[in-house]
Structure formats: C-alpha cells, structure tokens
C-alpha positions in Angstrom: -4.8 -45.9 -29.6 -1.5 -44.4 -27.8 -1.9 -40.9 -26.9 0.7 -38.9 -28.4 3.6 -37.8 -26.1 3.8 -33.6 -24.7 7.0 -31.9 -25.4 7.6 -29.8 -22.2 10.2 -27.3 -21.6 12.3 -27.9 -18.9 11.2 -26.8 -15.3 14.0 -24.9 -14.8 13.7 -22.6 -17.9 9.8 -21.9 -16.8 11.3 -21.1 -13.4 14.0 -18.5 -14.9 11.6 -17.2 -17.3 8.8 -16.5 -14.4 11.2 -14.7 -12.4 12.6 -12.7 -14.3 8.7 -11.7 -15.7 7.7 -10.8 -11.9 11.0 -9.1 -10.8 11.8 -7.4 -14.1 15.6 -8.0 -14.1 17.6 -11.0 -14.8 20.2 -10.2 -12.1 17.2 -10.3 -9.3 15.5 -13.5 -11.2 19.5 -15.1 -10.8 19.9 -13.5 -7.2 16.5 -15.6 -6.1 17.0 -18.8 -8.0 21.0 -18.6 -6.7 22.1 -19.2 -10.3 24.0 -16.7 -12.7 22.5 -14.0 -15.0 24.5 -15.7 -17.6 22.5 -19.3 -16.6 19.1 -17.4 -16.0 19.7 -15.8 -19.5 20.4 -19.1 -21.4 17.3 -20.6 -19.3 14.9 -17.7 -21.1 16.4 -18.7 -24.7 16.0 -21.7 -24.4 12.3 -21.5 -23.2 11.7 -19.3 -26.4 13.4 -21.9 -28.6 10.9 -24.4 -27.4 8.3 -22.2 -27.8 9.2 -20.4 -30.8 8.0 -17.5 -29.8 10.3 -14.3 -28.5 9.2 -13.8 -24.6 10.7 -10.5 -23.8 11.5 -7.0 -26.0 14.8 -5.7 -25.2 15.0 -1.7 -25.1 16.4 1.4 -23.5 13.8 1.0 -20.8 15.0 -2.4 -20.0 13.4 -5.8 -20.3 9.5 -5.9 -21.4 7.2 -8.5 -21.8 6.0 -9.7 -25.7 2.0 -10.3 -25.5 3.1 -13.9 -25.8 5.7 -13.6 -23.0 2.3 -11.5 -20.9 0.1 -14.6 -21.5 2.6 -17.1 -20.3 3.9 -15.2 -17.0 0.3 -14.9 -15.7 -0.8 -18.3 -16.3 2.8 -19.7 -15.0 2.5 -17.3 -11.6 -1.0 -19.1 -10.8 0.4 -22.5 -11.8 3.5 -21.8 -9.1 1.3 -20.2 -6.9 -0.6 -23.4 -6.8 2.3 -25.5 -6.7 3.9 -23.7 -3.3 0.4 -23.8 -1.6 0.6 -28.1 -2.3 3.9 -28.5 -1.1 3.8 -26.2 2.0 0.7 -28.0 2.6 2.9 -31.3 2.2 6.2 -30.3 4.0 4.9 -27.8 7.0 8.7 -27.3 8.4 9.5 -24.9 4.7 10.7 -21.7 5.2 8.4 -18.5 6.2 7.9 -16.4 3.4 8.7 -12.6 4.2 7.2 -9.8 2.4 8.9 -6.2 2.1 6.3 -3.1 2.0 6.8 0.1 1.3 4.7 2.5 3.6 4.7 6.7 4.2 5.5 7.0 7.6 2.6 8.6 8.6 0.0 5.4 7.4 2.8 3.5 9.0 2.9 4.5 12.4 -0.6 5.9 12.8 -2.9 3.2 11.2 -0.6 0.1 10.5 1.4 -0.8 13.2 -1.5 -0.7 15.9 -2.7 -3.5 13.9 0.6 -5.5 12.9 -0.3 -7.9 15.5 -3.6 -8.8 14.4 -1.9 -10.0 11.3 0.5 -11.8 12.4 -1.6 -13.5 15.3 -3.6 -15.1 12.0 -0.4 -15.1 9.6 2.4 -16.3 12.0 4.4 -17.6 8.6 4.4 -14.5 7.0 7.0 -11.9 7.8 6.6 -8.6 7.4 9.7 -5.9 6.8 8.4 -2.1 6.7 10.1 0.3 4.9 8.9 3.6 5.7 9.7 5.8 3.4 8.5 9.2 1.5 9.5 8.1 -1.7 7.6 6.7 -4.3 8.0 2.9 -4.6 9.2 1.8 -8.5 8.8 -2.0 -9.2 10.9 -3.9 -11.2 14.1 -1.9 -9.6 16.6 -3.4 -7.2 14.8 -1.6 -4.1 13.8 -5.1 -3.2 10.1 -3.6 -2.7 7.3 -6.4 -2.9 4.2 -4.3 -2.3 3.3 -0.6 -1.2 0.7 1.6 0.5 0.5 4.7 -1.6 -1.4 7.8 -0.7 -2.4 9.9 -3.4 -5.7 9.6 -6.4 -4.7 6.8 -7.8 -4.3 5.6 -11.2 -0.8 4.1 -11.6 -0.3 2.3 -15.3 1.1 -1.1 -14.8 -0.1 -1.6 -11.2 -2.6 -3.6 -9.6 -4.4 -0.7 -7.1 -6.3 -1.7 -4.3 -8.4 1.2 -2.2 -8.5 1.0 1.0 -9.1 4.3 2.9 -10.4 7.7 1.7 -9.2 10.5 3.8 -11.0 13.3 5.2 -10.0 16.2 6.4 -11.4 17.7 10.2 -10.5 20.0 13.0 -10.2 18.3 16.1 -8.3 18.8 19.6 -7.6 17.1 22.8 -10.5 17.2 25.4 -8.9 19.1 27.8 -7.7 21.8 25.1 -11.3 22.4 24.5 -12.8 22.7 27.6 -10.1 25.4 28.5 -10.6 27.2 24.9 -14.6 26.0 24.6 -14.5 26.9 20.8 -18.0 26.0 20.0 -18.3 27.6 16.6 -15.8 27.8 13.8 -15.3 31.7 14.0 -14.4 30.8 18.0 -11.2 29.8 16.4 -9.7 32.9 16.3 -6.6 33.8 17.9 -6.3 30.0 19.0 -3.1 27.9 17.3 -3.6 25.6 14.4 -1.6 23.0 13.6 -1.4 21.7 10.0 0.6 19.6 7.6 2.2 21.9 4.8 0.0 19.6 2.5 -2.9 20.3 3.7 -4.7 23.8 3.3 -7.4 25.1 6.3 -8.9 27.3 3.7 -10.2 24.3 1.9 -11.9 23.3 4.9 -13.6 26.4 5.4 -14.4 27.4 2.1 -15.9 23.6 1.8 -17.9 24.4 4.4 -18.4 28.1 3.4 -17.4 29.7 6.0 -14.6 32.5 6.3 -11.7 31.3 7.6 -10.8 33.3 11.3 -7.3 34.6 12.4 -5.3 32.0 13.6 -1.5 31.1 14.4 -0.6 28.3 12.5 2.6 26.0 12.8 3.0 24.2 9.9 4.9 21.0 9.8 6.1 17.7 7.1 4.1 14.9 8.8 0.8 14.4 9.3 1.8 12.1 12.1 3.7 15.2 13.9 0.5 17.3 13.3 -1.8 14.3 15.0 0.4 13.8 18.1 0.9 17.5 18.9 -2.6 17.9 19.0 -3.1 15.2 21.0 -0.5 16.7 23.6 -2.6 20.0 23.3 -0.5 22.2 21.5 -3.8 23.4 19.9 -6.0 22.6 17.4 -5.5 20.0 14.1 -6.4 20.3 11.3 -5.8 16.1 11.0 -6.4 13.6 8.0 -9.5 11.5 9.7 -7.8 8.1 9.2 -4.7 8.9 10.5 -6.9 9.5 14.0 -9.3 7.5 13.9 -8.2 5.4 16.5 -7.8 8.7 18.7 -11.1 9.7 17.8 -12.5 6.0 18.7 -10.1 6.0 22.2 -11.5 9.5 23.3 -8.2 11.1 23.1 -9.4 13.3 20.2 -12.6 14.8 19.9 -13.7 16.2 16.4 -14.9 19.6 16.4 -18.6 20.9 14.9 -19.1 17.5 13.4 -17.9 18.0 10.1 -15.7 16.8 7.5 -14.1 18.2 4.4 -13.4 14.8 1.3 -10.3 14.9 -0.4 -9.3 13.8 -3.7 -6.9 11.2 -2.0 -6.7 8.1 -0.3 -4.3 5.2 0.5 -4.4 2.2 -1.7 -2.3 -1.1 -1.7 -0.6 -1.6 -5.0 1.9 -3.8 -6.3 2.8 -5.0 -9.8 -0.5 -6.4 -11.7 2.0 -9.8 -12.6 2.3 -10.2 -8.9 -0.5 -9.4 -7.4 -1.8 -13.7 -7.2 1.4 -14.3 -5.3 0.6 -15.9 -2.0 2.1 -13.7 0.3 0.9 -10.7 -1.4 -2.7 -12.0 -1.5 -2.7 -13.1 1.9 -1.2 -10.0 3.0 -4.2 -7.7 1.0 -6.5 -9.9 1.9 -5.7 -9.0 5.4 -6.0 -5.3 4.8 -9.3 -5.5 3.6 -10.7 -7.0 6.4 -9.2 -4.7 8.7 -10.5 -1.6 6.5 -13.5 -3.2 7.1 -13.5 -3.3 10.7 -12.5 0.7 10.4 -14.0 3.3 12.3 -14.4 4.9 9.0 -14.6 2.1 7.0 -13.7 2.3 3.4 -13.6 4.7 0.1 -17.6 3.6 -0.8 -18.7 4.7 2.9 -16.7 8.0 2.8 -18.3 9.1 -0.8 -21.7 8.3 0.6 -21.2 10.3 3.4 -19.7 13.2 1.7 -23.0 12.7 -0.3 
C-alpha cells in the first residue's frame, strides 16, 4: 500500500513566519533573512493559506501571535534550533553567532566582566556585545536587544525570567579605613562618612537589625558601582549591595562590618522573550550564567533566603 504524499509549506514561508514570531516585526524578520517586508509579508500569507489558519492578530499594539500562530512558532524555534546545531556540526567554518545583552552598568562592570573571559575561554564562537544601559530593555522593538540582566522583583508578563543573584544589603569598608576608625559596634558609626546609592536606604539596614541608626555624613550618589569603588579607595564606609562586592569581599579588599546582612526584595535575573529563550546562543549563554552563579561567593537566590532564614 503507497503511503499517501505530505503537503508541506514551503521552507521559506516557515523561515519568514518564525522570524517574524521571535523578533516581533516584519521589517527585523526582512532585515535578518535579507529580503523585503513586502516578500516577508507574502511569505506569512501564504503559510496561513496552507494552513488555513490566521497566524498573527493585527492591532494598535502591533503584530501578536493567534494560539495557532503560539503553537507553531515554539515547535518551529526547536525544529530550527535543531537544524543549526546539525549543520554547524556539519560545516565548522559558519559564521559565529553574536548575541547583544542588555546589562545596568553596575552588574556589568562589577560582577560580569571579571568573568567575560571565562565564557568565552569555553564559548569562543559566541560573541558577546554589552550594552550597558539604565533603561529598561523592551523586546520585540528595534533596540536590537537579544537578552538582558534586569535587577528588580521580578515578574515580567511575556518573559522567560531566570534568577540568578539575590542581593543583600551590608556595611563594609576598606581594611585600612577600619583599623584607623576601629568601628567595632554599629553606634561606633557616628560621625564617620557613609556612602550610599540614592536607592538604597541605611535606615532599612538598621531598623532590620533594630538598631537606631547613629549620626553620620552621608554622600549619596546614582551607581552602586561609584558607591563600591569609593569605598574601596577609603572614602568611608558603604553601605554596598553584597553581590556587587563579592569579589572584593573574597580578594580582601573589603571587609564586611559586624557580620550582618539586611535581604532585599530584589535581585538580578536573566530574561529574554519566552519564544526565544531555546535559541542556541541564548541557552548557551544562560547556561553559562548559571554555572558561574554557582561558583558565587554568595551563590544564588535559594542560599540567600536560607540564610536570611
């Protein structure tokens, strides 16, 4: 008995229908397959045709996804995820895939780049473009953005959210700042110079604690990263984010003072868009940051609650 022949649509309208789920515009999904919007357009029709099923709603808030179009764009991301994995396997001299990340500053410069070589050492075919930035990161626009370290609760609807670090808050100086000021109770504070992010409240700290908070001259800057090398150069005492210092804690170049540390309700997470987040160089990228959360001196969001605990 002869099997009856499959209808497929055409590769190329799978192709244009799959970008444009993942990137969220047709003029992106045309800029990466180095065709037309008009081309990528008829490419989506005529994969609805086929299917006789509508892929996409049109509305004010631009193009989204039909369940029907939802069900097809993940199963068609792992299929094509699969697919680039065989041939890079089969053709070694392809291009290198590069990956653009969004990253605050602070996480950037503090925690990430110190271990940007690690990666690459492991992932030499994956490049890496930071972006750091304060802003807040919106997929699906033409920022270009493939994946992000946010700081905040988390939470974000549409987003796949990975945590990685809780943060803690702690007052800490350099050694020789101490042993000239030798503040070994909290109330020695007073009259010694704090330095703080304008985030980030020392009352919290000391009421967490509860204890009253002493007399002190702050200077209060934008950037926890400011706050973390001042303190570091002695210019007094810090009231730091843990992670941010952790490696300054770990080197000796910090020391933390009366061995306590006030949670917060925040923590950095890696999120990109939940379509996405199978992609190869996305996975291979978080993948990455898990392991090195792992290797943390603080280690991750479970260890932090069980300490605050």
């Amino acid at each position: 008995m002869q099997t009856p022949s499959r209808s497929f649509p055409s590769f190329a309208s799978l192709r244009a229908f799959e970008a444009v789920a993942r990137l969220g515009q047709v003029a992106r999904a045309a800029e990466e397959l180095n065709v037309t919007p008009s081309a990528v357009s008829h490419r989506v029709k005529d994969l609805e045709r086929h299917l006789g099923v509508p892929l996409f709603d049109g509305g004010r808030h631009g193009i989204t996804l039909t369940e029907a179009g939802r069900s097809l764009a993940l199963n068609l991301s792992g299929l094509f995820n699969r697919l680039d994995t065989v041939l890079r396997a089969a053709t070694p001299s392809l291009p290198q895939h590069r990956m653009t990340l969004s990253v605050h500053p602070s996480f950037g410069a503090c925690w990430l780049a110190p271990r940007l070589g690690q990666f690459f050492e492991r992932h030499p075919d994956l490049l890496i473009d930071v972006r750091l930035t304060q802003a807040l990161t919106h997929f699906g626009t033409d920022d270009g953005v493939d994946a992000a370290i946010r700081y905040g609760a988390g939470g974000w609807p549409g987003l796949h959210a990975l945590p990685l670090l809780e943060d803690r808050l702690i007052l800490a100086c350099s050694p020789a700042f101490r042993d000239g000021h030798l503040p070994r109770t909290p109330a020695d504070l007073a009259g010694l110079r704090l330095i703080r992010d304008s985030h980030d409240s020392p009352r919290d700290w000391f009421e967490y604690f509860g204890l009253e908070f002493p007399p002190m001259e702050e200077i209060v800057a934008d950037d926890p990263a400011f706050v973390a090398i001042a303190t570091i150069n002695q210019a007094g005492v810090g009231l730091l984010r843990e992670t941010l210092v952790a490696d300054a804690l770990a080197a000796g170049t910090l020391v933390s003072l009366f061995d306590k540390a006030c949670p917060t309700r925040y923590g950095y997470f890696f999120v990109c868009p939940l379509a996405r987040q199978a992609e190869p160089k996305i996975s291979t990228f978080r993948s990455w940051l898990s392991s090195a959360v792992a290797s943390h001196p603080r280690d991750s969001f479970e260890a932090a609650r069980k300490t605050a605990e």
